[in-house]
Each structure stands twice: as structure tokens, then as C-alpha cells.
C-alpha positions as CSV (number, residue, x, y, z in Angstrom):
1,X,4.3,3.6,29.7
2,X,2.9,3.0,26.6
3,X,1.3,-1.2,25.2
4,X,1.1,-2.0,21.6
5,X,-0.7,-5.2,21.1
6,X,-0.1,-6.2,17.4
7,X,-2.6,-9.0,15.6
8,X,-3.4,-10.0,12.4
9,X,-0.4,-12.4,11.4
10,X,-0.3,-15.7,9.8
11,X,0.2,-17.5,6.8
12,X,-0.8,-16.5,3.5
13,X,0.2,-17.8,-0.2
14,X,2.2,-15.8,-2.3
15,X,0.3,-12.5,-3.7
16,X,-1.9,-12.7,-0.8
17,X,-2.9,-10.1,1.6
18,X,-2.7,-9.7,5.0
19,X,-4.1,-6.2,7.0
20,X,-1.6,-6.3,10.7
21,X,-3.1,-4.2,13.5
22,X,-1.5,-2.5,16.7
23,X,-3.2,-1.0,19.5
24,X,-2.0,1.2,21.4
25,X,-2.6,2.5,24.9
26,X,-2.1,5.9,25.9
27,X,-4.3,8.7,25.8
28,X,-2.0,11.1,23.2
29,X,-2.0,8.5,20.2
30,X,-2.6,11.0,17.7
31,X,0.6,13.1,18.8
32,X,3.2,9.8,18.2
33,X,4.9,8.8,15.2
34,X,3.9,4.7,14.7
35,X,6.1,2.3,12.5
36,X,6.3,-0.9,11.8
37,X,9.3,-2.7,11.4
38,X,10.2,-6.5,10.7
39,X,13.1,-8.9,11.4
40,X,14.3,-12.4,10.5
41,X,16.1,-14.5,12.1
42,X,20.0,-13.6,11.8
43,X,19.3,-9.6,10.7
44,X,18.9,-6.5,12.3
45,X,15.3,-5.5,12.3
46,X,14.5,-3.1,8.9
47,X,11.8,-0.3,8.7
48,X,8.9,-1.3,6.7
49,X,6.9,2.1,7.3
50,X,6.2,5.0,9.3
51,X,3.6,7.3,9.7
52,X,3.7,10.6,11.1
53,X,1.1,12.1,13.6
54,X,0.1,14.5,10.7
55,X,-0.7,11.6,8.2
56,X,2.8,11.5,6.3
57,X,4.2,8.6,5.2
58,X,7.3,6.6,3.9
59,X,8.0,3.1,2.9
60,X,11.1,0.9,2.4
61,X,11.7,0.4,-1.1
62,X,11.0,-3.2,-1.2
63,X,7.3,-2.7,0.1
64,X,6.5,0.7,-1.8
65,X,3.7,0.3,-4.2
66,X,2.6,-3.0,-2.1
67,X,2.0,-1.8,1.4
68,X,0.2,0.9,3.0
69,X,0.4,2.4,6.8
70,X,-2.5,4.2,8.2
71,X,-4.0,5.4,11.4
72,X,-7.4,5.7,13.3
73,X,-6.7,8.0,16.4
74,X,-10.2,7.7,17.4
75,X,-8.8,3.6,17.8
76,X,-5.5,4.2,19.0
77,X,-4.8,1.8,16.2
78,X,-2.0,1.8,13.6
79,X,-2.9,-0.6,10.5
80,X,-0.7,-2.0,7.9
81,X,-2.0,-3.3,5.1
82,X,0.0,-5.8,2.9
83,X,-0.9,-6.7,-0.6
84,X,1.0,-8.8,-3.3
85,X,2.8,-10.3,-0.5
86,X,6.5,-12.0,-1.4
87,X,8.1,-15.1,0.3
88,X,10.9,-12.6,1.3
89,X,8.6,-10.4,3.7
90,X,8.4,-13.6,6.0
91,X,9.4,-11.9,9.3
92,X,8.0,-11.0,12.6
93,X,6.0,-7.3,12.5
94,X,6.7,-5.6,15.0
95,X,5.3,-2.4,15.9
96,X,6.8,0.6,17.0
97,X,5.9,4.2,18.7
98,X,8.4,6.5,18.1
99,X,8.6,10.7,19.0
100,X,7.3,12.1,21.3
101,X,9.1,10.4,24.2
102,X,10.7,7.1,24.1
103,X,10.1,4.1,21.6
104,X,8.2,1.4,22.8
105,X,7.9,-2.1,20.6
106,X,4.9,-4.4,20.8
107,X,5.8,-8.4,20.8
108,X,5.9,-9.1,17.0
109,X,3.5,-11.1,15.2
110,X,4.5,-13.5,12.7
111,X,3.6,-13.7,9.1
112,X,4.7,-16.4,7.1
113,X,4.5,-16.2,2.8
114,X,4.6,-19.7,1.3
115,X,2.9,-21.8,-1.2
């Protein structure tokens, strides 16, 4: 059984920044791939980034060049960091631990990007 406990949501004006956390328990952290995805209401949740448990990264188009997914194993911690933020990534975060073994999903966190 693996917990993720994301934070670090909330409102922010357009171009702001926003840095999301997720902890994780677990004592082989450094061995999973992490993600984070995001949904709104009335679509199927999208990839936003994923990060390997060598350090490898991708991105969904729409955040490349504006977001960026890293990792302290030390922490169990997976960050994302958001910058230049857009009113269309208003969605709940969720984050997500993927291979070795099954996924598990933390509860979401909101953030909301309006003037």
C-alpha cells in the first residue's frame, strides 16, 4: 500500500506560479515512476508529467516550456512546479505512482487560474 498526500493548490492570477507537492509513503520511492496528472470536470483525466526513477522526464505539450517535474528521494517527495500559469490549467492535480507495482492516486488538489 502506498499514500500520496498532495498540497500546495490554490488560486493564483494568470502568469502566476504555483510549486504542487506529493508525499509519498513507502520505503522504495526512488525505484517508482511519479506523475501528475489533472482533470476537469466533464474530461478524462490528461498526463501533465512524468518522471522516471532515473531522473527522465516528459511533459504534455500544453505545459512544456512552463512546467517542471522533479524529485527528492531522500523526501519521498515528487514536486511540480508551475510557472506562467493559464486559466485553462484550472483542474484538480492529482498525483500518481506508477511501475513498479500498481498505480496508486493521491486525492487531488485544486488549483484555480483567474484574474
Amino acid at each position: 500500500q502506498v499514500q500520496l498526500v498532495e498540497s500546495g493548490g490554490g488560486l493564483v492570477q494568470p502568469g502566476g506560479s504555483l510549486r504542487l507537492s506529493c508525499a509519498a509513503s513507502g520505503s522504495i520511492f526512488s525505484a517508482y515512476v511519479m506523475a501528475w496528472y489533472r482533470q476537469v470536470p466533464g474530461k478524462q483525466r490528461e498526463l501533465v508529467a512524468r518522471i522516471t526513477s532515473g531522473g527522465s522526464t516528459n511533459y504534455a505539450d500544453s505545459v512544456k516550456g512552463r512546467f517542471t517535474i522533479s524529485r527528492d528521494n531522500a523526501k519521498n517527495t515528487v514536486y511540480l512546479q508551475m510557472s506562467a500559469l493559464k486559466p485553462e490549467d484550472t483542474a484538480v492535480y492529482y498525483c500518481n505512482k506508477g511501475a513498479p507495482g500498481p498505480d496508486y492516486w493521491g486525492q487531488g488538489t485544486q488549483v484555480t487560474v483567474s484574474s
